[in-house]
Backbone as numpy.savetxt, mean C-alpha at the origin, in Angstrom:
# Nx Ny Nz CAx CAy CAz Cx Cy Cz
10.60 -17.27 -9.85 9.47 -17.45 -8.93 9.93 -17.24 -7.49
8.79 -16.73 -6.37 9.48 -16.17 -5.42 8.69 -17.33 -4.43
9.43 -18.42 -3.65 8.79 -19.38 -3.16 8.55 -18.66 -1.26
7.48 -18.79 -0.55 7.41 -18.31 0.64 8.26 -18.98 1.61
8.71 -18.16 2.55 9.59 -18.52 3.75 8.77 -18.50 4.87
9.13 -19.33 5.75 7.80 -19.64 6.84 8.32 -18.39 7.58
9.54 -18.77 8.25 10.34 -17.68 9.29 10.23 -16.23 8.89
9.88 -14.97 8.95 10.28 -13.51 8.41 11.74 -13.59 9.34
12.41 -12.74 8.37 13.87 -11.96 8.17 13.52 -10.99 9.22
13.98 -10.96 10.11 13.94 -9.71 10.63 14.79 -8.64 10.34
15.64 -8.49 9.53 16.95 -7.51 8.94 15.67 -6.36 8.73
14.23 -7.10 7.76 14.08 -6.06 6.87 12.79 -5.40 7.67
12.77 -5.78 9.32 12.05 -4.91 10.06 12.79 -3.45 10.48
14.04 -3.88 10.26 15.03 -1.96 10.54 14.54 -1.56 10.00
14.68 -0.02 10.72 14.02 1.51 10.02 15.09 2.25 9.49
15.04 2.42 8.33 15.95 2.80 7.52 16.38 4.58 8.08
17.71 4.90 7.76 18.30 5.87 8.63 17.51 7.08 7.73
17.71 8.34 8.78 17.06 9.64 8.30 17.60 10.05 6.57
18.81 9.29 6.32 19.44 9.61 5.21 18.79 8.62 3.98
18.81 7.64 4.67 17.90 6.70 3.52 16.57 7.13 3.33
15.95 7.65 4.27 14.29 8.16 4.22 14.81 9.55 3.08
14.99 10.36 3.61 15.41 11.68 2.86 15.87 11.17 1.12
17.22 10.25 0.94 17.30 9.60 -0.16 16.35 9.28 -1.32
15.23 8.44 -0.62 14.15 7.78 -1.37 13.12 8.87 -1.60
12.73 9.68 -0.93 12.01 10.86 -1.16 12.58 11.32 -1.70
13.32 11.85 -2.21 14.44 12.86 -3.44 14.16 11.85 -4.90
13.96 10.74 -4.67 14.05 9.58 -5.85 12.92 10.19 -6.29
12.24 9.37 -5.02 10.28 9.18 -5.31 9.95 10.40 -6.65
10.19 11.76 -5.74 10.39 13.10 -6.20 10.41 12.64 -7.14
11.49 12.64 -7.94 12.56 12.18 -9.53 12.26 11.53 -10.16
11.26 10.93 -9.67 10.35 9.57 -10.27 8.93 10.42 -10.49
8.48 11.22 -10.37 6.92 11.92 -10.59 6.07 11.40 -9.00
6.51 11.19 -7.95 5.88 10.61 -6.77 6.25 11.24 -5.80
4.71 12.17 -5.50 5.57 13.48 -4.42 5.42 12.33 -3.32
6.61 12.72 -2.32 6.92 11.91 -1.04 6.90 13.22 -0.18
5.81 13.00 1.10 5.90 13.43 2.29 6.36 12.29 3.55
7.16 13.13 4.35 7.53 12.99 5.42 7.21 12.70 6.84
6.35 11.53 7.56 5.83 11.94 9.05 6.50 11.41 10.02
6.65 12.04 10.93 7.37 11.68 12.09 6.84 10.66 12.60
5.83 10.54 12.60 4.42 9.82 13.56 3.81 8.80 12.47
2.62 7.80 13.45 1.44 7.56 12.51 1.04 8.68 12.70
0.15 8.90 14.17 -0.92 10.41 14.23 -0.59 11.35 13.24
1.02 11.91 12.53 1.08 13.11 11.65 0.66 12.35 10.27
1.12 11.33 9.95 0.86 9.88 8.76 -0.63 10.22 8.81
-1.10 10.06 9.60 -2.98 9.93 9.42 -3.47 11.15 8.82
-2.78 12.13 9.43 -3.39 13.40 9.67 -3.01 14.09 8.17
-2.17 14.05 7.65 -1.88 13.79 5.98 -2.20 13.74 4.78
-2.59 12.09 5.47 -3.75 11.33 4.70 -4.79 11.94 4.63
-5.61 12.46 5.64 -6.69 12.63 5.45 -7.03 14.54 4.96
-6.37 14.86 5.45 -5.82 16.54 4.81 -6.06 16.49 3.12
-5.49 15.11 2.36 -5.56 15.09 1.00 -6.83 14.43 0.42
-7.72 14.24 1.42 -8.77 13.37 0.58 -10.39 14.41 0.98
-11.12 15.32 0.53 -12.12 15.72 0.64 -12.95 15.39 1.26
-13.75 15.49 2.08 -15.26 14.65 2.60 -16.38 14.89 0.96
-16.89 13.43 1.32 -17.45 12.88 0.28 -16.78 12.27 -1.15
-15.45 12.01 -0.61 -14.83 11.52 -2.08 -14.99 10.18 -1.77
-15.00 9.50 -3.48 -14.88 8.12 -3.56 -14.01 8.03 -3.54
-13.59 6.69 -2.60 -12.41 6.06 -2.18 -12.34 4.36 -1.73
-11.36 3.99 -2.90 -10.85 2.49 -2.64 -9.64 1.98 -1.84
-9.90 1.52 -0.60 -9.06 0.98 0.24 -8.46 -0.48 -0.12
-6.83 -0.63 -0.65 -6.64 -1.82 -0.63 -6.75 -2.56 0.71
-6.00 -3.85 0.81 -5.99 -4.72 2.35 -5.18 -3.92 2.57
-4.41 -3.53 3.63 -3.56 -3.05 4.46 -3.55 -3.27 5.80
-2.58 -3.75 6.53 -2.26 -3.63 8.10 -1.52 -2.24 7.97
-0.89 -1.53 7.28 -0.91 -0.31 7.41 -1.55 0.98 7.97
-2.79 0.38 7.21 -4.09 1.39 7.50 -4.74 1.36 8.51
-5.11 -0.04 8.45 -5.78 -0.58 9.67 -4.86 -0.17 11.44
-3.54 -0.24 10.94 -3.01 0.04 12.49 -3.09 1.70 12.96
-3.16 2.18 11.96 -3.04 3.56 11.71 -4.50 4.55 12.08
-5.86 3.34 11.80 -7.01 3.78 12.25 -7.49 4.77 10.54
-6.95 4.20 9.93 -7.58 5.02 8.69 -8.42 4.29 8.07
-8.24 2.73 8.12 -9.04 1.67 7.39 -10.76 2.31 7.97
-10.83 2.12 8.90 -12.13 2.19 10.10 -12.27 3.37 9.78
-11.62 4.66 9.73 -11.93 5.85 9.33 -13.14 6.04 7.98
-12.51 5.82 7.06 -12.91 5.91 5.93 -14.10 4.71 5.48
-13.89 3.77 5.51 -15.10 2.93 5.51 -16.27 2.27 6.89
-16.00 3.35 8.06 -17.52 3.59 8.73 -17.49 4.71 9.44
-17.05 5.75 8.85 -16.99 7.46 9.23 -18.25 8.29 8.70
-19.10 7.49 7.38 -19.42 8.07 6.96 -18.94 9.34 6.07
-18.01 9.93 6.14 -17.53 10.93 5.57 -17.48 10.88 4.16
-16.77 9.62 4.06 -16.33 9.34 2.57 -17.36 8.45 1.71
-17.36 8.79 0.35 -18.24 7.32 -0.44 -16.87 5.51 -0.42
-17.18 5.08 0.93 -16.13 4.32 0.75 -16.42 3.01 -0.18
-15.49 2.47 -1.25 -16.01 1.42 -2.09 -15.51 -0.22 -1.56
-14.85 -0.12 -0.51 -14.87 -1.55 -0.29 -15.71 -1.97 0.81
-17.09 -1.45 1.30 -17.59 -1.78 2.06 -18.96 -2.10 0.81
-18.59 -1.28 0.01 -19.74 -1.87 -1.22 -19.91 -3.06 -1.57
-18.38 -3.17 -1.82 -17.70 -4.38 -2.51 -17.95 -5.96 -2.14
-17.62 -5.64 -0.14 -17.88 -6.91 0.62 -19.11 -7.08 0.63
-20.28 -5.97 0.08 -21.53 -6.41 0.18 -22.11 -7.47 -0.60
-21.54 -7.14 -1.82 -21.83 -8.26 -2.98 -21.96 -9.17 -2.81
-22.30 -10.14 -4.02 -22.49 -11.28 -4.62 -21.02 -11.86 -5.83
-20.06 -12.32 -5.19 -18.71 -12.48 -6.14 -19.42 -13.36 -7.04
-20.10 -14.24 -7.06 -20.78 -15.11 -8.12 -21.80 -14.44 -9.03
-22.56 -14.13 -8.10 -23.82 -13.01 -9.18 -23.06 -12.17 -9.97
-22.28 -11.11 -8.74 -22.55 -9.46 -9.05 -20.72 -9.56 -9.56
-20.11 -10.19 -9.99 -18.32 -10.33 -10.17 -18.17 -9.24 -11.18
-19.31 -8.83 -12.13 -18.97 -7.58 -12.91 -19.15 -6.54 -12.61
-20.09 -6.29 -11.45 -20.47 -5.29 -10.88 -19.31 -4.77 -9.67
-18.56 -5.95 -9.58 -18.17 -5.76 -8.56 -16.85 -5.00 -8.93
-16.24 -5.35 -9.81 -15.04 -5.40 -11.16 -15.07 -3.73 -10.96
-16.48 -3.32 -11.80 -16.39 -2.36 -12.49 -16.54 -0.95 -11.01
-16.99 -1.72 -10.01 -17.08 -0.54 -8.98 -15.75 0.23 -8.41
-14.46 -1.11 -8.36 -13.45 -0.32 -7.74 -12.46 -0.44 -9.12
-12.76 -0.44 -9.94 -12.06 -0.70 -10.93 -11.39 0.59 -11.06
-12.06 2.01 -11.09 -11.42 3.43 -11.52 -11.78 4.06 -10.54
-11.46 4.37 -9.48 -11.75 5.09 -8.38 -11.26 6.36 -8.26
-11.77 7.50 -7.61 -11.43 8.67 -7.53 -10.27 8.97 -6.78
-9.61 8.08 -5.61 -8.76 7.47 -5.03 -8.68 6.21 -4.28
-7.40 5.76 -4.41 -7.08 4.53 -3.89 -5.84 4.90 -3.33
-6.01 3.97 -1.97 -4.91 3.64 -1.02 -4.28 2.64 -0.71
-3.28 2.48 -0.07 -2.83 1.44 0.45 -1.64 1.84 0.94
-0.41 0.80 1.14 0.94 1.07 1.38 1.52 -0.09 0.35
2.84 0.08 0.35 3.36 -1.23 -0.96 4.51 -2.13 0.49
5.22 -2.84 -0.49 6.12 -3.66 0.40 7.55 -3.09 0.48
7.56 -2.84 -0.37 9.38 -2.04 -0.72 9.41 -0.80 -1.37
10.65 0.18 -0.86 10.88 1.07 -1.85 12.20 1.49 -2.44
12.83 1.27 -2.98 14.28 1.56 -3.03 14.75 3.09 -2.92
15.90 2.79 -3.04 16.76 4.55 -2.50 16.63 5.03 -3.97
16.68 4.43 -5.07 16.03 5.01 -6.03 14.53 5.19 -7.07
14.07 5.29 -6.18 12.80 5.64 -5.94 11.43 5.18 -6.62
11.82 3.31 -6.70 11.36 2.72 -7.63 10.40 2.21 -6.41
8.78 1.38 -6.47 7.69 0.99 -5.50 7.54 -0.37 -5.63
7.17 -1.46 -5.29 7.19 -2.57 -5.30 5.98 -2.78 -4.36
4.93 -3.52 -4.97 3.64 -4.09 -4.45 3.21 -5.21 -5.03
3.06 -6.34 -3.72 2.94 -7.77 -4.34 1.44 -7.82 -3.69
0.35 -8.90 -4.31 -0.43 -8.96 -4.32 -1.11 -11.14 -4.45
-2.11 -11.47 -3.66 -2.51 -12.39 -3.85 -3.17 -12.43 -5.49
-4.36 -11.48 -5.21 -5.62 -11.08 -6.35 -5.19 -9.94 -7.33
-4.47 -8.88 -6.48 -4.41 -7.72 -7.76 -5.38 -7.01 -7.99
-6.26 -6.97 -7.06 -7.34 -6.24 -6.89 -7.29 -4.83 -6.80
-6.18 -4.40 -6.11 -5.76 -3.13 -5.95 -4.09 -2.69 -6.94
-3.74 -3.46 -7.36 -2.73 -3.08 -8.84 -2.86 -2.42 -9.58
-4.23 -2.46 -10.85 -4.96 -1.86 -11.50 -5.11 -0.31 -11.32
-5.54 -0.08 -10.49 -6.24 1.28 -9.70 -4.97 1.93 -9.82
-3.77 1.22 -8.78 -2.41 1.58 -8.52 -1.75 2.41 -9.59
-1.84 1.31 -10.18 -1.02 1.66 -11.90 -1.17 2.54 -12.93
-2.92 2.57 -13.11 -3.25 3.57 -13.92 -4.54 3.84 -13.83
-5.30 3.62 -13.50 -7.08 3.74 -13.55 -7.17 4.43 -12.00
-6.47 4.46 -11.34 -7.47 5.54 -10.30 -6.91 6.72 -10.73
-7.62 7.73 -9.99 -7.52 9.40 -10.61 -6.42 9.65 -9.78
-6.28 9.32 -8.09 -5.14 9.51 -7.67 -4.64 8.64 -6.61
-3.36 8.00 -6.11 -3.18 7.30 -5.01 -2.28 7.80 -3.97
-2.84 7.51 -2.66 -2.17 7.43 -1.70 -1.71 6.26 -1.15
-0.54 6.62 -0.62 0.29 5.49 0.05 0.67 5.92 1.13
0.68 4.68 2.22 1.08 5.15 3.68 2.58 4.41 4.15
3.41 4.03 3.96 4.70 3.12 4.18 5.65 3.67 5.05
5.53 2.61 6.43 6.85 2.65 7.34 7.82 2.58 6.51
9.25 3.19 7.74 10.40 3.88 6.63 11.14 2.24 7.40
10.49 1.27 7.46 11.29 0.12 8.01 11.29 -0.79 5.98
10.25 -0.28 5.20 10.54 -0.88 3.99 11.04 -0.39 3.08
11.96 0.78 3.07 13.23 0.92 2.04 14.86 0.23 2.29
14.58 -0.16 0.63 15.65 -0.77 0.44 16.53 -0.36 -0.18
17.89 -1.29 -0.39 19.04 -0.30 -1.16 18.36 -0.32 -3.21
17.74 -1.92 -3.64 17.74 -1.85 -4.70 16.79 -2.78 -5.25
16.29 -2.95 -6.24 15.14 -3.64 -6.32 15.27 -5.53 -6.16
16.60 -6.00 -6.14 16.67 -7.35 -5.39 17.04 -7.17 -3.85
16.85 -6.55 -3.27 17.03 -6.55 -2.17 15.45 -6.26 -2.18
14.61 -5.21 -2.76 12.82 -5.48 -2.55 12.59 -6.60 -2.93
13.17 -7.63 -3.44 12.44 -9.02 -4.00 12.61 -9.24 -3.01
13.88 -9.83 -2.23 14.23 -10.55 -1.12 13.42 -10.18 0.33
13.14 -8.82 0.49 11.86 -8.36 1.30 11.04 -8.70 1.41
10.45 -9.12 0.15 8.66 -9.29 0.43 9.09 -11.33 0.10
10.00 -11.65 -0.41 9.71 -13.02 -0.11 10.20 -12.91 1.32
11.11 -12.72 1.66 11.71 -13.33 3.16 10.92 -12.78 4.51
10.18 -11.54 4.32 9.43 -11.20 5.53 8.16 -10.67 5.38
7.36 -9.84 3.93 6.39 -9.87 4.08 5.16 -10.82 3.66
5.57 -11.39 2.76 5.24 -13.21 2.37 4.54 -13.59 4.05
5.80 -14.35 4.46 5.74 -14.91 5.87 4.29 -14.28 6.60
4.68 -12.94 6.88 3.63 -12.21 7.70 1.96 -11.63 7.34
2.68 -11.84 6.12 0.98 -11.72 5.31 0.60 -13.25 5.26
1.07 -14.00 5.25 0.50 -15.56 6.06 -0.14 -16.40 6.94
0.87 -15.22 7.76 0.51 -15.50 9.17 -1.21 -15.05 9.19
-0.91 -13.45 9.08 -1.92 -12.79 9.21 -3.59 -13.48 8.63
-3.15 -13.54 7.87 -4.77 -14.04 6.72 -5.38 -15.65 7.25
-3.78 -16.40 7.80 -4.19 -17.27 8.58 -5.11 -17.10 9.64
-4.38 -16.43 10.84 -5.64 -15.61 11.67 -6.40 -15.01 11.19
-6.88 -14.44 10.46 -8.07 -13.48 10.20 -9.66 -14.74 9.60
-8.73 -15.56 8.69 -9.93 -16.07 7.52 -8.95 -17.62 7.68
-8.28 -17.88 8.33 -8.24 -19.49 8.21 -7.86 -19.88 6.45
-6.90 -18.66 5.94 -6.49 -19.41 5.00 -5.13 -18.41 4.59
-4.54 -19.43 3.45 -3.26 -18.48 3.42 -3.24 -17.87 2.02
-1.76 -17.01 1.74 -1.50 -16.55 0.53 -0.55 -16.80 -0.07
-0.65 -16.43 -1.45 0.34 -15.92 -2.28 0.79 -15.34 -3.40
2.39 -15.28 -3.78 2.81 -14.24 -4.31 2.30 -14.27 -5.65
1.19 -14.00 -5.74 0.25 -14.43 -7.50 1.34 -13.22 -8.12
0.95 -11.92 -7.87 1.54 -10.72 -8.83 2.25 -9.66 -8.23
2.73 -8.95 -9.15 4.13 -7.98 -8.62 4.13 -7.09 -9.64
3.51 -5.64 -8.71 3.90 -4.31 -9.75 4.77 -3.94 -9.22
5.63 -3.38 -10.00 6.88 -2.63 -9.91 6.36 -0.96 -10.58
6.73 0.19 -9.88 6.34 1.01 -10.09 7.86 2.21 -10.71
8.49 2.24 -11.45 9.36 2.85 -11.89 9.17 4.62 -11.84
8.28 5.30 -12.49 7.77 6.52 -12.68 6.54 6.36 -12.69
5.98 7.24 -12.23 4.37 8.15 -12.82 4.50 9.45 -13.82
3.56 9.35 -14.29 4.20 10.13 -15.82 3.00 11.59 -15.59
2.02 11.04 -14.67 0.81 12.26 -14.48 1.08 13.24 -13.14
1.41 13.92 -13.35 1.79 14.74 -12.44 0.60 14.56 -11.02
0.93 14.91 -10.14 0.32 15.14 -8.99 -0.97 13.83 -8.97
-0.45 12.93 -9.29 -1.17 11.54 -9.02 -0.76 10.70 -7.72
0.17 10.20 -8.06 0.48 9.48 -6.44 1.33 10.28 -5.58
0.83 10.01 -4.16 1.41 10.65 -3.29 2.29 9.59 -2.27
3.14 9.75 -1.43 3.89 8.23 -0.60 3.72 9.79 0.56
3.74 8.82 1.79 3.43 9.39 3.16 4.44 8.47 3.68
5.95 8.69 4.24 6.98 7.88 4.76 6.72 8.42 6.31
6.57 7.48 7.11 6.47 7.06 8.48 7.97 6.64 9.18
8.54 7.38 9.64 9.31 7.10 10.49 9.13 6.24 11.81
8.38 5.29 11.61 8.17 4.66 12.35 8.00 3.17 12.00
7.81 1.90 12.51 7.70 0.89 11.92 6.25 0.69 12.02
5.74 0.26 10.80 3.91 0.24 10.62 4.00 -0.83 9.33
3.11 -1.71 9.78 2.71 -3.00 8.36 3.85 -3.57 8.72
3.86 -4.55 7.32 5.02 -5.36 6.74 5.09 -5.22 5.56
């Protein structure tokens, strides 16, 4: 069990060197997970949105990723896209909980960023609800991911030790400010391979973005 740390680690805010970025993209690769490269958010955004059609359905996990990046706001009040989590917050979780289930349940794409990635090219995404796992794993048609190159790691206990020691903490903080309440580490996909070709995509940011 991974118990929360109040303090974040700052070790695991470094941005991992051009060789470790390059590294994990060669993995990702090796793993069925094409990995692109951005210098920038602005090239990160610009990416992103290059791969997603106007008028596609699209499920946005939570992300401070996105949100810093201006893609959250993009996509769910651009109009452009059929976005499904503005559906979602419309609901009724008591009434409509099947309706609600079944809306982002298989999406045409889903996004987000994860918490860790190792140099061998394994993904790590922890979750309160797991709302966005599902989709992740196998039921959306395709995913994007947006991840500062400040969250690769050498190996997958060193990604445990990540998301307990600094993104735990900061996703705490955060949800504290936002909604006056906190989280935790309910679930943990580990993403080893994708077996469907040209399904997930990773967008590495040379820059520090999220936690």
């Amino acid at each position: 069990m991974l118990d929360k740390v109040l303090v974040p680690n700052q070790t695991f805010a470094k941005l991992a060197s051009d060789e470790q970025i390059a590294n994990a993209a060669r993995a990702l690769e090796a793993n069925g997970i094409q990995a692109l490269i951005a210098k920038n958010g602005e090239e990160a955004k610009r990416l992103f949105f290059e791969m997603i059609p106007d008028g596609s359905e699209i499920f946005l996990g939570a992300s401070v990723t996105l949100e810093k990046l201006g893609i959250t706001s993009e996509v769910d009040k651009s109009g452009r896209f059929d976005a499904l989590r503005p559906k979602m917050f419309a609901m009724n979780r008591e009434t409509q909980g099947r309706e609600m289930r079944k809306l982002v349940g298989a999406p045409d794409f889903a996004a987000g960023s994860v918490h860790a990635v190792t140099e061998d090219g394994q993904v790590m995404i922890a979750s309160k609800t797991g709302s966005q796992l599902g989709p992740y794993a196998s039921s959306a048609g395709k995913v994007i991911w947006v991840v500062g190159a400040q969250k690769i790691v050498k190996d997958l206990n060193e990604g445990f030790k990540r998301i307990q020691e600094y993104s735990v903490p900061l996703e705490e903080e955060h949800m504290q400010q936002l909604y006056k309440i906190g989280t935790d580490l309910s679930k943990l996909l580990i993403i080893n391979r994708e077996i469907r070709p040209n399904r997930i995509t990773m967008i590495i940011v040379k820059e520090e973005v999220g936690f």
